[in-house]
C-alpha positions in Angstrom: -30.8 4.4 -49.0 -27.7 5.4 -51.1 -26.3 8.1 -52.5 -23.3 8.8 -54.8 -21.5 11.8 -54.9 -20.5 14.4 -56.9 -20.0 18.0 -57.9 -22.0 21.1 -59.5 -18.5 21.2 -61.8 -17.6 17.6 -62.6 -13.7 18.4 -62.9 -13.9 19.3 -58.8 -14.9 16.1 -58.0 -12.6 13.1 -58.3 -12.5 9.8 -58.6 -10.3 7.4 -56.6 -8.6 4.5 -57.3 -8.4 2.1 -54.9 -4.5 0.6 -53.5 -5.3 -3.1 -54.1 -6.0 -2.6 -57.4 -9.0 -3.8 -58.1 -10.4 -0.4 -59.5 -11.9 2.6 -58.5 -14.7 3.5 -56.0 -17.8 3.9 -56.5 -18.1 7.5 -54.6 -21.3 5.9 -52.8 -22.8 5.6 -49.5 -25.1 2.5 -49.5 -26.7 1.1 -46.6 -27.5 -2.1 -47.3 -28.9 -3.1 -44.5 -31.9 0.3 -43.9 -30.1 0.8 -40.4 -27.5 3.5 -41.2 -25.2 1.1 -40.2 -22.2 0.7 -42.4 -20.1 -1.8 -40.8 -23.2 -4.1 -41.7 -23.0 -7.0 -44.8 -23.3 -4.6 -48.2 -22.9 -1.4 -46.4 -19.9 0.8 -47.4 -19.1 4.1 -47.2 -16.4 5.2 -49.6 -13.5 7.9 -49.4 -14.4 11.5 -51.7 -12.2 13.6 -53.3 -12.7 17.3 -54.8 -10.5 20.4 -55.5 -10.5 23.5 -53.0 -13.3 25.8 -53.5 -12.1 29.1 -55.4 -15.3 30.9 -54.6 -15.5 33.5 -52.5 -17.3 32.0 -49.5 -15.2 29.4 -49.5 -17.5 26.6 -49.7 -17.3 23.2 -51.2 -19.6 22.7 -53.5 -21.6 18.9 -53.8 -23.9 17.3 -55.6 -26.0 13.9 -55.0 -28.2 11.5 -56.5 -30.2 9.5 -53.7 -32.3 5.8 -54.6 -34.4 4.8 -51.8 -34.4 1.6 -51.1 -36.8 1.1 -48.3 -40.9 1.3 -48.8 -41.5 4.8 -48.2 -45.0 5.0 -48.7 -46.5 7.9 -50.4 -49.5 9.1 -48.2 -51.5 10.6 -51.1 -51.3 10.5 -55.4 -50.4 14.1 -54.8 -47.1 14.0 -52.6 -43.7 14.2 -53.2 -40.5 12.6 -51.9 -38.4 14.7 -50.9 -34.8 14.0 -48.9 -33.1 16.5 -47.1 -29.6 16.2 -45.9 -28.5 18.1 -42.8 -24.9 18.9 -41.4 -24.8 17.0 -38.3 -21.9 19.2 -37.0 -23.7 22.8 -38.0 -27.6 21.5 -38.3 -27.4 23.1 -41.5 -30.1 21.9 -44.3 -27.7 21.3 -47.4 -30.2 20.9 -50.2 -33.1 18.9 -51.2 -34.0 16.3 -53.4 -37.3 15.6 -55.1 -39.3 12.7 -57.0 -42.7 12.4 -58.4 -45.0 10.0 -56.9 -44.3 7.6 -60.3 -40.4 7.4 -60.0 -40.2 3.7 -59.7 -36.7 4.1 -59.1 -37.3 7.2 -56.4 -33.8 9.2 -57.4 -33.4 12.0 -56.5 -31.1 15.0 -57.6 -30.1 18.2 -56.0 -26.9 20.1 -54.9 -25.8 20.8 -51.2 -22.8 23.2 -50.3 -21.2 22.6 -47.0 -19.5 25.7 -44.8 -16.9 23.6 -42.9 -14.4 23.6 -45.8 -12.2 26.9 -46.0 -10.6 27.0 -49.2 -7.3 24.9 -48.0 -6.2 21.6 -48.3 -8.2 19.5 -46.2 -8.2 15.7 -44.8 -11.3 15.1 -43.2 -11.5 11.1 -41.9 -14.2 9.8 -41.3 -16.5 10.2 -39.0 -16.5 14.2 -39.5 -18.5 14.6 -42.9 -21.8 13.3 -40.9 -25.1 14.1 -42.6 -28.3 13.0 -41.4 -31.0 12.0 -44.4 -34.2 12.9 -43.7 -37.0 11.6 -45.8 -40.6 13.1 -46.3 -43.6 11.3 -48.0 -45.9 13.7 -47.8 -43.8 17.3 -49.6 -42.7 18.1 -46.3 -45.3 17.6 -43.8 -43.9 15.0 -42.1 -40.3 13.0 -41.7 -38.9 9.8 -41.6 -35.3 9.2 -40.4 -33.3 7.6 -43.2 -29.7 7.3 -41.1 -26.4 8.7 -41.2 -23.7 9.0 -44.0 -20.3 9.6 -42.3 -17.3 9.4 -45.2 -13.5 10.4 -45.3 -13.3 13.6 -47.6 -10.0 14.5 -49.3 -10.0 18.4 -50.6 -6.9 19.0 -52.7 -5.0 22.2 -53.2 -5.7 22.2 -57.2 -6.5 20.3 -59.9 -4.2 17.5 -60.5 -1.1 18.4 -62.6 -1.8 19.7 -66.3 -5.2 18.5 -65.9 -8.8 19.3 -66.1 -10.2 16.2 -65.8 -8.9 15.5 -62.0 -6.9 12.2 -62.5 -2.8 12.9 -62.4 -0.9 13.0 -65.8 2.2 10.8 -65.2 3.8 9.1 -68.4 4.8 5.9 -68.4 8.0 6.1 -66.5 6.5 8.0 -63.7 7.1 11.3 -64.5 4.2 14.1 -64.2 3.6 15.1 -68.0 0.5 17.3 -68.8 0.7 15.7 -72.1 0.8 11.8 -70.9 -2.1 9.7 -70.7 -4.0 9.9 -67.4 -3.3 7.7 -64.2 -5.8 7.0 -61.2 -5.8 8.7 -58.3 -4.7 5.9 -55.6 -6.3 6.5 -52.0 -2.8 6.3 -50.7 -1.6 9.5 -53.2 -4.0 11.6 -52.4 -3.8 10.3 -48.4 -0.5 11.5 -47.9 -1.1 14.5 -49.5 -4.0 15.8 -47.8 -3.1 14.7 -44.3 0.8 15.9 -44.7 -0.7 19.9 -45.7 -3.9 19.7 -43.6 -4.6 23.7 -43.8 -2.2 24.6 -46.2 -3.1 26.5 -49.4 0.7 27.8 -50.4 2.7 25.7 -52.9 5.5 26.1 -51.3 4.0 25.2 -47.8 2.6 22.3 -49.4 5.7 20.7 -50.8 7.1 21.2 -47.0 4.2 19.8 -45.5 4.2 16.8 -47.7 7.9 16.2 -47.8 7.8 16.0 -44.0 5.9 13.0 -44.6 9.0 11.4 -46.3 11.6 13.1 -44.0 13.9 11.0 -42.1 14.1 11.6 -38.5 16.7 12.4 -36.4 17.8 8.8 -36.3 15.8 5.2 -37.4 14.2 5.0 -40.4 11.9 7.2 -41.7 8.0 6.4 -42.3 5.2 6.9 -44.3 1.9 5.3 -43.9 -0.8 4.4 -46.6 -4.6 5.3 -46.3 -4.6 2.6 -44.1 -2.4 3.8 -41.7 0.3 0.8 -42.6 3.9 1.2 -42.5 5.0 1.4 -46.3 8.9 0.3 -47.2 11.9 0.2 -49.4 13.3 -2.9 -50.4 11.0 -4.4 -47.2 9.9 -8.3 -47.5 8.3 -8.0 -50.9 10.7 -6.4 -53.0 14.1 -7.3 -50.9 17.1 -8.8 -52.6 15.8 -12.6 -51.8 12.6 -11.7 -54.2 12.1 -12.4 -57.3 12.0 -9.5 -59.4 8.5 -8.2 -60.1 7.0 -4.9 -62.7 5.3 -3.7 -59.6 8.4 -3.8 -57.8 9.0 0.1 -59.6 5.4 1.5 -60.1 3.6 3.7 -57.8 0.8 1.3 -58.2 2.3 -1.3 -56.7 4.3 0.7 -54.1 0.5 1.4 -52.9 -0.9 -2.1 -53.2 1.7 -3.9 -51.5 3.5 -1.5 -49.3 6.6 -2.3 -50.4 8.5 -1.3 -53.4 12.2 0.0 -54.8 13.2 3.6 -55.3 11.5 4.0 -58.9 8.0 3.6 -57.0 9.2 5.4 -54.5 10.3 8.2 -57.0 6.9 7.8 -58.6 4.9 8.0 -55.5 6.8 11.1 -54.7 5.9 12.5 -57.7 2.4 11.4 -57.5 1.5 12.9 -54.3 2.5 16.3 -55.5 1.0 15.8 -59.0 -2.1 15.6 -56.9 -1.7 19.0 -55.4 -1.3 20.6 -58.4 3.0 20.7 -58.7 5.1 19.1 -61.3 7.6 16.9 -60.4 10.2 14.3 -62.3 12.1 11.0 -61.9 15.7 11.5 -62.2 17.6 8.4 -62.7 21.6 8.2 -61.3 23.9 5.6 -62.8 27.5 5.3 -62.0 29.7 6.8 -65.3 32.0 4.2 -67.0 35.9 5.7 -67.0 39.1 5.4 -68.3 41.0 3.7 -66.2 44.9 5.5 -65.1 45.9 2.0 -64.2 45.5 0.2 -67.3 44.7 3.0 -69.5 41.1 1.8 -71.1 37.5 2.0 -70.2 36.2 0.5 -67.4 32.6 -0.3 -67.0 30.7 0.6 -63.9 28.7 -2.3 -62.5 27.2 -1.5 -59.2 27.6 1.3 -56.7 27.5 0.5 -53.0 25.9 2.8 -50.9 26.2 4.1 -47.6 24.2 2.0 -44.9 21.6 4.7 -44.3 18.1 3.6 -42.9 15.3 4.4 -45.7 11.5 4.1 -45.3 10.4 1.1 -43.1 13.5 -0.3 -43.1 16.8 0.0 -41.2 19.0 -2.1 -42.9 18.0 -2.0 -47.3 20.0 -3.6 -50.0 23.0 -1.5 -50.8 24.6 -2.9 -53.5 22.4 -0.9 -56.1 23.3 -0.7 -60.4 21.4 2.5 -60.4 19.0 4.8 -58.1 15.7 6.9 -58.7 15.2 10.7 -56.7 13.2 13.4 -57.6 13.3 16.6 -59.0 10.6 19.8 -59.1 10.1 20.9 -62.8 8.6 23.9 -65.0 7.3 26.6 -63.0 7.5 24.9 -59.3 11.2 24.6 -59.8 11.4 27.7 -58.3 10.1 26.1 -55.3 12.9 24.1 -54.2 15.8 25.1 -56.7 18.2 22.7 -58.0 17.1 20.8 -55.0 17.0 16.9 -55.2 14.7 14.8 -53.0 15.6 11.1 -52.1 12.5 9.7 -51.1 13.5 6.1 -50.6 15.8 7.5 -47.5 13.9 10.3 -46.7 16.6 13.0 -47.3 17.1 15.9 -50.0 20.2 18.0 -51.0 20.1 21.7 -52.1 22.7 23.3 -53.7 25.4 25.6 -51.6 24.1 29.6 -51.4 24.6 31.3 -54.4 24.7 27.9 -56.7 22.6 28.2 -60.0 23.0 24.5 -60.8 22.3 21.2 -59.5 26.0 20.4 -59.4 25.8 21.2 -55.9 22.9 18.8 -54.7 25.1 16.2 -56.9 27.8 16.5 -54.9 25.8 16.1 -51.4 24.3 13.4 -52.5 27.3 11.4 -53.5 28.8 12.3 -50.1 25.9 11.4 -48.2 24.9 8.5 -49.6 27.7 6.5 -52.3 30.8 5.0 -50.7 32.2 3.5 -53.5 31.4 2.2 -57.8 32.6 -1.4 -58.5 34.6 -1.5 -62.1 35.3 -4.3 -64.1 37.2 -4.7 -67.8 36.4 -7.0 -71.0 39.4 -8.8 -70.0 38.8 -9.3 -66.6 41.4 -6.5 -65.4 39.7 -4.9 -62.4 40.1 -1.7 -60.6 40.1 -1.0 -57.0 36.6 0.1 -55.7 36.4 4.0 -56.4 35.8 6.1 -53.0 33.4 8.9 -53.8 33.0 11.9 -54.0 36.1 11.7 -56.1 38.7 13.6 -55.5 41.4 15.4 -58.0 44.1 12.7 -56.4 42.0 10.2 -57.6 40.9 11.2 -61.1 42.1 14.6 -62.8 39.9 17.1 -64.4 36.1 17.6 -64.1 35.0 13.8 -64.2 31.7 13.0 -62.1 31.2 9.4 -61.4 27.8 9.7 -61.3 25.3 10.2 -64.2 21.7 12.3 -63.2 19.7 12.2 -65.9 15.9 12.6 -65.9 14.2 9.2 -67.4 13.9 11.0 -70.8 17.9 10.6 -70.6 18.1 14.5 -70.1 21.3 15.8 -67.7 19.8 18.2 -64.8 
């Protein structure tokens, strides 16, 4: 027997994409093999997704189409099939499905609401969404034992960022746009999400929750898992200085697919993951600023910046030599949930502003002392400059010069 699954309003339900790339899932349980056993050859069950409930009984609504695939026989021209799942956790009856005797194909339709969802975020792995099929020949008058379905079932906060549809709107630099084309939802997004704000239904409590997934702790390196519980890193043994240089060395995709990535995947998973809950977020990219020099009186181009020796995600020792770096910031109305706030997620730290600061100038300033120790320069002629501590001070450079640029990838100051 198989079923797919679905929802009685189709932008609940979402699809996902699966992290090695080789598309989405089907949404299906299929048991192959007639045993309810889905560790067996063909069997699968796949991972669901669906927004929170905003009823008021809280319920998550679901829908199924079931295809037997075993000989049921029919023990009259007059029966029905019917299926009937139940709640193995509550013995509930969730809905049933009929079919005429001349269904060749035996599908089935109905919609089944489950009680064990409050209207929060929810990770639910699996092995908790268990439902036992039931199949009748006869309309009801007697019952065959069809097996278990037992599948991991995300519930997100809302629907994905600007959207309707369910899939998260990030243009093509990684930013969440409500206007950008669509991108997949990847099992390792959503993952992080859900687990990190298990219970949560507050924005604000949700952007904690999932941020402490990215936190760094008190000392090592910080670490977030995938969907598959594996350690995921920055500049680890895929994307490290020694590689050589890959597109899916900067996407979220391939930050998911090969656990391993730079900071613009790490920026764009970041952003992802709380796309997915419903809050906007953007890449901001800092560059070190080109200067006049006081020495030799002309402009001096930045190069590289070296930064400080921190440990970042899955790794305790990354490249620090770096030309530029990607960190995140909140935008339109979930700015106000974090202000002028900006999240490093490759290192698994974030800098708000000093009390009473209405601008990001602040944050800037952290994170140039936390994690920039000095720019290389260079001239057209060859002249060179010392390497330039930062944060600057006046006794280095007069005035108001910043050595850093943050601009979002639109090329925007924040």
């Amino acid at each position: 027997m198989a079923h797919p699954f679905g929802a009685s309003n189709a932008i609940d339900f979402h699809t996902i994409a699966r992290d090695d790339g080789t598309g989405n899932y089907p949404g299906s349980w299929d048991d192959a093999s007639g045993t309810g056993n889905m560790n067996a050859a063909g069997s699968h069950a796949d991972p669901v997704c669906y927004t929170r409930s905003g009823t008021a009984d809280g319920n998550v609504y679901y829908s199924f189409n079931v295809t037997l695939k075993s000989a049921v026989p029919l023990t009259s021209n007059n029966s029905l099939y019917i299926v009937e799942p139940i709640d193995v956790d509550t013995g509930l009856v969730l809905g049933k499905g009929y079919a005429l005797p001349n269904d060749a194909a035996r599908t089935l339709t109905a919609e089944f609401t489950s009680a064990t969802y409050a209207r929060l975020v929810s990770y639910v792995d699996r092995g908790f969404l268990d439902v036992q099929w039931l199949v009748s020949p006869d309309n009801g008058v007697t019952w065959t034992n069809a097996g278990n379905t037992s599948d991991k079932v995300y519930v997100l906060n809302a629907d994905p960022y600007g959207l309707s549809n369910g899939d998260v709107a990030l243009n093509s630099s990684g930013n969440a746009d409500p206007t950008a084309p669509v991108a997949p939802l990847l099992e390792t997004v959503i993952d992080i999400g859900c687990r990190s704000a298990i219970g949560q239904t507050a924005s604000v409590a949700i952007l904690n929750a999932v941020w402490s997934a990215f936190a760094a702790p008190a000392s090592g390196p910080p670490n977030v898992v995938d969907a598959s519980n594996r350690t995921m890193s920055y500049w680890g043994a895929h994307s490290g200085p020694s590689a050589t240089v890959n597109a899916d060395f900067f996407t979220v995709a391939g930050l998911c697919k090969n656990d391993d990535g730079r900071c613009q995947s790490w920026a764009q998973l970041l952003v992802a993951v709380l796309a997915a809950q419903g809050i906007g977020a953007r890449q901001v990219v800092i560059t070190p600023k080109s200067y006049e020099s006081l020495t030799y009186s002309q402009m001096m181009n930045a190069q590289t910046f070296d930064a400080t020796a921190l440990p970042a995600q899955g790794n305790a020792k990354p490249a620090t030599s770096l030309a530029n770096h990607a960190v995140v910031t909140l935008v339109g109305a979930d700015a106000a949930l974090a202000p002028f706030t900006i999240f490093d997620p490759s290192y698994g730290k974030k800098y708000a502003p000093a009390a009473g600061q209405t601008t990001f100038l602040g944050a800037e300033q952290a994170w140039e002392t936390a994690t920039a120790e000095d720019i290389v320069y260079s001239s057209a002629d060859g002249l060179t400059v010392p390497y330039l501590k930062v944060p600057v001070t006046p006794a280095v450079v007069t005035g108001s010069w910043n050595p850093f640029s943050f601009t979002n990838i639109q090329g925007v100051s924040i």
